[in-house]
N, C-alpha and C positions, 0 to 999 in steps of 0.2 A: 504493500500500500504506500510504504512511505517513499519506494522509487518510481510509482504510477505519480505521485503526487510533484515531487521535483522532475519527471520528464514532464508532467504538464506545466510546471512554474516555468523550466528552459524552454518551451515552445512559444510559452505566451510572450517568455523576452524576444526570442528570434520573432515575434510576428510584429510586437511594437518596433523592435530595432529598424525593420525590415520597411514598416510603416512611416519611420522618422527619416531613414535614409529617403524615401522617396520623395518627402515633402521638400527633403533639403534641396534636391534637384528635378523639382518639377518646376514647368514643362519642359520636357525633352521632345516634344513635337508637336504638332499644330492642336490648336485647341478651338473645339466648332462649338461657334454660341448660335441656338437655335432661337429666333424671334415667331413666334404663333400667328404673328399679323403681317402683311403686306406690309412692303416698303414704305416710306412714307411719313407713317405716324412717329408718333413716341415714341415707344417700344423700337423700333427702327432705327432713329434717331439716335437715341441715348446707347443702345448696342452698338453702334459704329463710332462714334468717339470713343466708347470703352474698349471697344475691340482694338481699336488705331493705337491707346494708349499702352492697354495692357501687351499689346505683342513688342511694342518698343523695347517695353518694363524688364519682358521675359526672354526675347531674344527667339521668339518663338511666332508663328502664325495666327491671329485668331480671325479665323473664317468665320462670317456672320450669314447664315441661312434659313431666309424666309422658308416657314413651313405653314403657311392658313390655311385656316380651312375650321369648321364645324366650333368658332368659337375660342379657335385658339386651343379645342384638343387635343387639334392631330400633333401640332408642333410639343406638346403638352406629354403625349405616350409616349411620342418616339424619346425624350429626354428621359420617362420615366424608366424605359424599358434598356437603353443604354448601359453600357459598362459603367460601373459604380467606382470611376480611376481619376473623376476629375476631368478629363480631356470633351465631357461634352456637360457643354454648362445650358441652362435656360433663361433668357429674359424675358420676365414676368412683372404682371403689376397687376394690381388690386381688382381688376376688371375677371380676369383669367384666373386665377386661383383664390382668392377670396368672397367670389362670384357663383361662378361654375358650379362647386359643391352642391348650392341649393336651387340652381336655373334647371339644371339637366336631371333627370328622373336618376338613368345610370350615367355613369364615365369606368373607359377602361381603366382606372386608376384612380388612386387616393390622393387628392392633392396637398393631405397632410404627411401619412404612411412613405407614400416614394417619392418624397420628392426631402433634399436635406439644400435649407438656408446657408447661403455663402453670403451676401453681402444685400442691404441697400445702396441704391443707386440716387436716386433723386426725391425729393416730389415734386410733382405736379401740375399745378390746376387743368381745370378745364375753363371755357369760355363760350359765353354766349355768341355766335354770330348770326347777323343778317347782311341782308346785302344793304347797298348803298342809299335805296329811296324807297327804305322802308319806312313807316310812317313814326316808328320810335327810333330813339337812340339810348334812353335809360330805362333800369327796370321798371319806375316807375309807371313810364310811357309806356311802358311794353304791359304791364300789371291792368292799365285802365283801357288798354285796345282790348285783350285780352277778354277782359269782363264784359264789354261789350258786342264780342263777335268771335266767333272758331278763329284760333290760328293753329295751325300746322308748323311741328317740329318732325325733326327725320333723325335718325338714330343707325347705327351700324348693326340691330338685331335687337330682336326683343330679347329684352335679359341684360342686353347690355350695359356701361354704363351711360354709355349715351342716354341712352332709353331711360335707366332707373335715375338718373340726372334731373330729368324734365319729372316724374311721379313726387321727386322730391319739391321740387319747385313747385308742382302743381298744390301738396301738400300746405307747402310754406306761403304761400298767397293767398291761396282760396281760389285760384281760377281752376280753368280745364283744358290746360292744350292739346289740341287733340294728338296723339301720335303716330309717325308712319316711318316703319320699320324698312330699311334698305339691306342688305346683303354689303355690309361694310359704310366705313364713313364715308369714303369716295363718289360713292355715288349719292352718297345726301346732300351731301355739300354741291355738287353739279344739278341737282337737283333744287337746291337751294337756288343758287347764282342763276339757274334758267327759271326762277319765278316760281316752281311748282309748290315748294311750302315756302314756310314762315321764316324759321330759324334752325339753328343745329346747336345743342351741345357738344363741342370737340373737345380733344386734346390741342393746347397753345401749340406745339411745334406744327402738328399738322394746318394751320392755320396762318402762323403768324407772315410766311410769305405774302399771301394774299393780304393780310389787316394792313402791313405795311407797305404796300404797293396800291392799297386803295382799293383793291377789287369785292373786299368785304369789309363791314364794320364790327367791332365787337361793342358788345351793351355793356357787359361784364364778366367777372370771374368769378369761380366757385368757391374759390379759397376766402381766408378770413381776412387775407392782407396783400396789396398789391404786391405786383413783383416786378422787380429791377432789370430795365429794358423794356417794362411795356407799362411804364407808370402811369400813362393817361387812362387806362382801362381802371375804372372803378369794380369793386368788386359788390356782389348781390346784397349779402349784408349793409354796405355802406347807403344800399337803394331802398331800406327798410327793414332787412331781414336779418337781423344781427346774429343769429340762431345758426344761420345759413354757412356752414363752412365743409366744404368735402376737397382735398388735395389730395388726391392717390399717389402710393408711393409705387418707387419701381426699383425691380431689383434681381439675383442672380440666385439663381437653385441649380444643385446639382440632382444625382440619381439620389436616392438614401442610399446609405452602406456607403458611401464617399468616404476613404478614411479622413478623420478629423484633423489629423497633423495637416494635409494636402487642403481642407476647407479653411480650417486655421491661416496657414501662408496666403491661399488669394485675399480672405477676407484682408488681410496685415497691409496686399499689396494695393487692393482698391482701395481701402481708405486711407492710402497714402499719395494716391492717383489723385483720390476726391480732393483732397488738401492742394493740389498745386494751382496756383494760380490761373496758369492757361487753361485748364481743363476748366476752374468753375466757370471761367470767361465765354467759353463755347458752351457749358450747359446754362451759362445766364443770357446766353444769342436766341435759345431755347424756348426760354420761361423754367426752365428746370435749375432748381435750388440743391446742391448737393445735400446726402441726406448719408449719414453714417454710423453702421448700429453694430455691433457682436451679432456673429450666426446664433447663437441662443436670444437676444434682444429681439433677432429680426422673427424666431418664431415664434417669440412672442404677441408679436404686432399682429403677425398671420392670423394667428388664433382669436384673437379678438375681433378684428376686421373680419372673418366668418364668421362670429355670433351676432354683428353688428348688420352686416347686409343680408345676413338671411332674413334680417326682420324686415328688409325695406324689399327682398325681393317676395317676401310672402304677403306684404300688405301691396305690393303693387300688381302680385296675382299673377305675374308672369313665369310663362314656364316652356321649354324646349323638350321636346320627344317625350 
């Protein structure tokens, strides 16, 4: 018994040993960070600055590969189902795993169970747009058109946050915008700009081209407090709803079973990314606010943020397959 008991004590040192050597020289090859949404958005956005940064950091590739589709699952299994070594990471945010859980009946996967926190990345906001000769320009303006007649918002999917954006609003006002669901924000937003509805809740990067080239206006943002680079945008709160504050955060998951030493090192190495200067500078070109937490901190945020939007996606009654 007592040499069953020390060959298990020498196994478990060779497997930590074994585990600390790799952290020490990870990566030794290209590292694919999977994005769930089309090009474009946030999630997009913020994965290619980090991906540009961190390959510099590591001396190492990081390929950034859109996989959409159903929500942000497909891209969502394939990272679940991946070698549990580190070499394929997931950027997520609050829409797609803190979401999903309670919108989809099943999912091939648990997006607590297999999925292990590496780092925050950012938050945030989203933003009101409309187009240019819309008849408001602040929430207010928008609260008393609103009350007086249907307007039409478009949203990237029912379930989404687009979608549960406007339920919230509609909540926080008293009005009823009606909603109309699009197969992504792309075509809401072109949808938008050709007259067909009203407004969109997006995500700021997906937008901000167009706000500052004049092609869209923004009313306002979601968040509790303006952000830096786009200071003339009032935020909803400021338009009477002081209650009114949702800034999603965005962030980096690996498989579960990632050993911790190899989670340990990235998280060390992006929140020393997040800290440089130039990096906040391109996520504040963004609207994005560096955001920096411990892989334990960060699932904790997870956890609550799923007991928080199940309740908004259960009173908004929306629901997928």
């Amino acid at each position: 018994m007592t040499f069953r008991i020390l060959k298990l004590a020498a196994c478990a040192t060779l497997a930590l040993a074994a585990a600390t050597a790799q952290a020490a020289t990870f990566p030794e090859k290209t590292v694919q960070l999977v994005v769930p949404q089309t090009p474009g958005g946030a999630s997009d956005t913020l994965a290619r600055i980090m991906g540009q940064e961190l390959g510099t950091k590591w001396g190492q590739p990081v390929v950034v590969e859109n996989r959409a589709g159903a929500g942000g699952n497909i891209g969502m299994e394939a990272v679940a189902r991946a070698p549990a070594d580190g070499y394929t990471l997931l950027m997520s945010y609050v829409g797609t795993h803190a979401i999903n859980g309670s919108l989809y009946k099943t999912l091939p996967f648990d997006p607590e169970k297999d999925f292990a926190p590496v780092a925050t990345l950012a938050t945030l906001p989203f933003v009101v747009v409309t187009r240019t000769d819309a008849k408001f320009s602040t929430v207010p303006e928008l609260v008393e058109l609103a009350k007086k007649g249907e307007l039409t918002y478009g949203s990237a999917g029912n379930g989404s946050v687009n979608h549960l954006l406007g339920e919230m609003f509609n909540a926080a006002t008293g009005v009823k915008l009606v909603h109309i669901p699009y197969r992504g924000a792309a075509p809401a937003l072109t949808d938008l700009m050709g007259g067909q509805i009203d407004l969109v809740f997006t995500s700021l990067p997906s937008v901000a081209g167009h706000i500052n080239t004049g092609k869209l206006k923004a009313v306002a943002l979601t968040s509790d407090k303006r952000v830096k680079g786009f200071d003339s945008i009032p935020t909803i709160a400021e338009g009477g709803y002081p209650d009114f504050n949702v800034n999603p955060w965005f962030g980096l998951f690996a498989p579960a079973g990632t050993p911790a030493d190899v989670i340990s090192k990235m998280n060390a190495d992006i929140n020393e990314t997040l800290g440089r200067p130039e990096v906040r500078e391109r996520f504040a070109a963004t609207g994005a606010e560096p955001y920096v937490t411990s892989p334990a901190e960060f699932g904790d945020i997870l956890r609550a943020d799923i007991e928080k939007w199940s309740k908004v996606v259960e009173d908004s009654g929306a629901q997928v397959n």
